[in-house]
ZATORSE-414241 format. One record per residue: residue in three letters; x, y negated, z negated of N, C-alpha, C in turn. Coordinates in steps of 0.05 Angstrom, whole numbers, padded with zeros to 5 digits, always signed. Example, Ala and Ser with C-alpha at 12.3 -4.5 7.8 and 13.67 -1.06 7.14 Angstrom:
! residues 2
ala+00264+00114-00156+00246+00090-00156+00264+00066-00156;ser+00257+00045-00142+00273+00021-00143+00258-00001-00157;
***
This chain:
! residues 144
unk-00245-00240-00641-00216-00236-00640-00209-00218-00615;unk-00189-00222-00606-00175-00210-00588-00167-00175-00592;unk-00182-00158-00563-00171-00135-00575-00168-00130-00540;unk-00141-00116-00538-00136-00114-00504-00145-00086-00498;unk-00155-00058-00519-00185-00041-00515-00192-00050-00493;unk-00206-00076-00500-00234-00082-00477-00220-00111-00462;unk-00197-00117-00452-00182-00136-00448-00194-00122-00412;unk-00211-00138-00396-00205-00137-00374-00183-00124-00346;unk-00162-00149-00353-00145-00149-00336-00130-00126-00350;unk-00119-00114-00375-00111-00093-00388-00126-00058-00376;unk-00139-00062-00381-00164-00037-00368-00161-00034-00346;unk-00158-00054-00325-00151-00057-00299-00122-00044-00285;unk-00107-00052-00301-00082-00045-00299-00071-00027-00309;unk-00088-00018-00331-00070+00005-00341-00080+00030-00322;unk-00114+00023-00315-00125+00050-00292-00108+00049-00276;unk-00105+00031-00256-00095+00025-00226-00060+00035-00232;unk-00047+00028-00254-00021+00042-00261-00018+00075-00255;unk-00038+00080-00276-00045+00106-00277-00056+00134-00252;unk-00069+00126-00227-00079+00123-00199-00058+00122-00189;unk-00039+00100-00197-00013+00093-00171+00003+00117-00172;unk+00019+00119-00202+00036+00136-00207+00018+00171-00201;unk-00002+00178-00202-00005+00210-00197-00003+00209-00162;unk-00026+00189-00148-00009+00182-00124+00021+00182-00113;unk+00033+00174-00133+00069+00175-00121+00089+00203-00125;unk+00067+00215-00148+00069+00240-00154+00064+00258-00138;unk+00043+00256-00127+00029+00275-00099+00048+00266-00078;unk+00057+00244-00068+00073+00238-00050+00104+00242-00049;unk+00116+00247-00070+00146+00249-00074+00144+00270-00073;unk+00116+00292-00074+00132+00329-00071+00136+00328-00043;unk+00124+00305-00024+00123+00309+00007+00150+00297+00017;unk+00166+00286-00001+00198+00267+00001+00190+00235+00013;unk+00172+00226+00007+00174+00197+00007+00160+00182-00017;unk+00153+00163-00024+00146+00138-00046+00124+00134-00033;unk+00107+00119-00048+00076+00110-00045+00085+00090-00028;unk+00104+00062-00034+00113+00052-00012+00117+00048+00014;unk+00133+00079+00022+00134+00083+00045+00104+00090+00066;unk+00093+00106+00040+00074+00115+00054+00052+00093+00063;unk+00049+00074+00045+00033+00044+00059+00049+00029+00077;unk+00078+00037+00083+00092+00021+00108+00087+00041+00121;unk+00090+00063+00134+00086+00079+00151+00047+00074+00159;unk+00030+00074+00142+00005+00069+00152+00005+00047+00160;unk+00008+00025+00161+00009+00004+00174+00023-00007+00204;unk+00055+00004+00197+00067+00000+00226+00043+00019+00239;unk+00042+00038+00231+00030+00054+00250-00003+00055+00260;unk-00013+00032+00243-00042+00021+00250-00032+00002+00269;unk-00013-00012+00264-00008-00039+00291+00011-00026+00303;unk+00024-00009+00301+00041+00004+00325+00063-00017+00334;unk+00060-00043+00330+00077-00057+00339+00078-00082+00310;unk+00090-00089+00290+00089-00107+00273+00115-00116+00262;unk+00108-00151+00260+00139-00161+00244+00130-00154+00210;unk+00170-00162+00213+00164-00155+00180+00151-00178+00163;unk+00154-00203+00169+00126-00214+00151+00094-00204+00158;unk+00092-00192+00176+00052-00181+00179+00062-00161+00148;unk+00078-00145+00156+00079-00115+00137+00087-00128+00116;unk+00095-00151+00097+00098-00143+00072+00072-00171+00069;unk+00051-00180+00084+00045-00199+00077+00009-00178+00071;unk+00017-00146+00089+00001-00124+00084-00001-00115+00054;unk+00029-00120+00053+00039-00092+00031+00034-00105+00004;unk+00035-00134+00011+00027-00157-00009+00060-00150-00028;unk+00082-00158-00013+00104-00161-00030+00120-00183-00019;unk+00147-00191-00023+00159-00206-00016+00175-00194+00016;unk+00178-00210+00035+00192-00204+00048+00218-00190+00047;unk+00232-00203+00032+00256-00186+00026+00250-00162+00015;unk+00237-00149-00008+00229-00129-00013+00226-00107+00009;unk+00204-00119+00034+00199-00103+00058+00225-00102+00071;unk+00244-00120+00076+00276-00110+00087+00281-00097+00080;unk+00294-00088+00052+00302-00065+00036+00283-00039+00041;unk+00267-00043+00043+00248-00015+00052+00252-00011+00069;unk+00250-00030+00095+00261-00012+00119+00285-00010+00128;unk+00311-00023+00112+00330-00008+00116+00328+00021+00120;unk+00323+00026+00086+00320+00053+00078+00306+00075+00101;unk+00284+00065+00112+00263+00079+00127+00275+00077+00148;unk+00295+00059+00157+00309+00059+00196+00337+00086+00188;unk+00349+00083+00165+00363+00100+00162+00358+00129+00163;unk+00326+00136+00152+00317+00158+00150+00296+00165+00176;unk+00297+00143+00195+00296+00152+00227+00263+00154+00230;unk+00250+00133+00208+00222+00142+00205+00217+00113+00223;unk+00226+00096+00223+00223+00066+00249+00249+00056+00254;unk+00242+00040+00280+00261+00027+00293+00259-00008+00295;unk+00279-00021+00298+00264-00050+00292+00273-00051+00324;unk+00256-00073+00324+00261-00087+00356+00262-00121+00347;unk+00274-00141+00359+00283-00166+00361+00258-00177+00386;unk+00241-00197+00375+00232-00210+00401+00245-00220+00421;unk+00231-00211+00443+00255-00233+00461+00239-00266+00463;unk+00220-00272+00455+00210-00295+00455+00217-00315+00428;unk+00226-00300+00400+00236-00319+00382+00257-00295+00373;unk+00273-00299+00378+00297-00285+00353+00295-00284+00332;unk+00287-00294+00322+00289-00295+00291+00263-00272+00285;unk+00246-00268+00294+00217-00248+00295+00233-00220+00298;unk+00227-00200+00282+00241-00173+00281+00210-00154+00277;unk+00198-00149+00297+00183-00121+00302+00192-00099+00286;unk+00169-00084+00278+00177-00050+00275+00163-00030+00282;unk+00175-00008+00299+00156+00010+00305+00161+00038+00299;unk+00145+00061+00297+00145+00080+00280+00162+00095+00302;unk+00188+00115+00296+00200+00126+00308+00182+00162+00316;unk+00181+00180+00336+00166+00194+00333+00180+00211+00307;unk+00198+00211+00293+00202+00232+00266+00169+00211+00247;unk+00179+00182+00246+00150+00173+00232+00137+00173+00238;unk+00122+00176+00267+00093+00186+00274+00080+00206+00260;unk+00102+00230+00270+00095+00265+00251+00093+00254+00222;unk+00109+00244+00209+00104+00237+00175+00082+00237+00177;unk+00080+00210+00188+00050+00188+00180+00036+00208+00174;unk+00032+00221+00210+00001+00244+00219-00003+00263+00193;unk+00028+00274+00190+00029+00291+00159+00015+00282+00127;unk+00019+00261+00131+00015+00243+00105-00012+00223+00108;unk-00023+00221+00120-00054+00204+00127-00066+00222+00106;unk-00080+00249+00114-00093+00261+00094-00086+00263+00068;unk-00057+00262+00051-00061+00253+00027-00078+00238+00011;unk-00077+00211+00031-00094+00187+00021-00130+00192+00016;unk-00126+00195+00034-00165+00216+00037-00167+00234+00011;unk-00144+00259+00008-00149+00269-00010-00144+00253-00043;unk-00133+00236-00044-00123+00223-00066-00154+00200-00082;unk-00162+00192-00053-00189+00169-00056-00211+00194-00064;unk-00216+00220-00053-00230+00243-00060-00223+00249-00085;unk-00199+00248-00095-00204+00254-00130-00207+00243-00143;unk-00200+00216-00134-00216+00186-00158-00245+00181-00158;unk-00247+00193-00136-00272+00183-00132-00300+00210-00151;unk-00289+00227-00149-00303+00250-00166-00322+00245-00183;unk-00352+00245-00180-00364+00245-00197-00377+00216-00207;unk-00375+00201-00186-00388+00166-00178-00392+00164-00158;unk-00422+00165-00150-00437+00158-00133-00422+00134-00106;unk-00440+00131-00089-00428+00115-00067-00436+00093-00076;unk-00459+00089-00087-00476+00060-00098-00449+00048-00121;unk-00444+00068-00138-00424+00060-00160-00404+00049-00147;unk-00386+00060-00124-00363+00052-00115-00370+00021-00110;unk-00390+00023-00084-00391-00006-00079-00394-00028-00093;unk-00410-00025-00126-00406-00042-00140-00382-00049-00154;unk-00362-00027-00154-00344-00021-00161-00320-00037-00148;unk-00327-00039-00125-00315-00042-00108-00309-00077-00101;unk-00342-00087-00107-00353-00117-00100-00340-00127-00129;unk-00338-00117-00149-00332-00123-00183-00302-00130-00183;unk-00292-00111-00175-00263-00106-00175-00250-00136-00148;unk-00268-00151-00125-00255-00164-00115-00271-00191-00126;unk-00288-00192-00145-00298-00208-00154-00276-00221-00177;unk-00258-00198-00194-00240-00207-00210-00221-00213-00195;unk-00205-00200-00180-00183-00210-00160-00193-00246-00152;unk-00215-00241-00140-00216-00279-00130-00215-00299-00158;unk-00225-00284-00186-00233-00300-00208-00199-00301-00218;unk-00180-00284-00212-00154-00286-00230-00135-00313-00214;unk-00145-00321-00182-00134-00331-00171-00145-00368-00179;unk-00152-00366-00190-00174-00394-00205-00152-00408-00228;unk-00164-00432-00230-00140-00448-00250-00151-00438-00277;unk-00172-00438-00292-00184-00444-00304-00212-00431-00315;unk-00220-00416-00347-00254-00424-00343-00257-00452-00349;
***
């Protein structure tokens, strides 16, 4: 019989829930969302990116990523740029107020992967690690 206890994809999600939100917790005393803070690491790994690379990063819908960087061009953390080779292509790059963030906010992440990680070996992670994209490829399947 069915008990979602030991339900996989349940266990999965209720950890990774649980991870997200103390993460967004650590990050909203700094005044931004876990959100931002994975759009700000990213523009600012490619320094130059459209908004389909960044939400196709952020693994959300495009539109979703518009509404975020409304919010984020308002609050002066990027700027969009228009290609001049397709118009329709809209770049974003980190304004220097979002550089300082970012630089500010990088070490969260470090410290955040440092407290999950507490007390499980490096061997554990990587199985941990290989397990965890072993289900991701197995959820993407029609069928057992």
């Amino acid at each position: 019989m069915f008990d979602i206890d030991t339900c996989l994809a349940y266990i999965t999600g209720y950890s990774a829930k649980k991870i997200s939100d103390a993460f967004n917790e650590r990050l909203s005393k700094r005044g931004v969302t876990k959100v931002q803070w994975i759009a700000l690491y990213y523009v600012g790994k490619y320094e130059k990116i459209s908004q389909v690379e960044l939400a196709n990063y952020m693994n959300v819908k495009p539109s979703t990523v518009a509404r975020l960087i409304d919010r984020m061009e308002r609050e002066e953390y990027l700027t969009r740029l228009r290609s001049s080779e397709d118009r329709r292509v809209i770049y974003l790059t980190l304004s220097e107020k979002g550089r300082k963030l970012r630089e500010e906010l990088l070490p969260e992440g470090q410290r955040m992967s440092e407290l999950v990680r507490q007390g499980i070996s490096d061997e554990d992670i990587a199985v941990f690690k290989n397990v965890l994209k072993t289900m991701a490829d197995n959820a993407n399947k029609e069928e057992i």
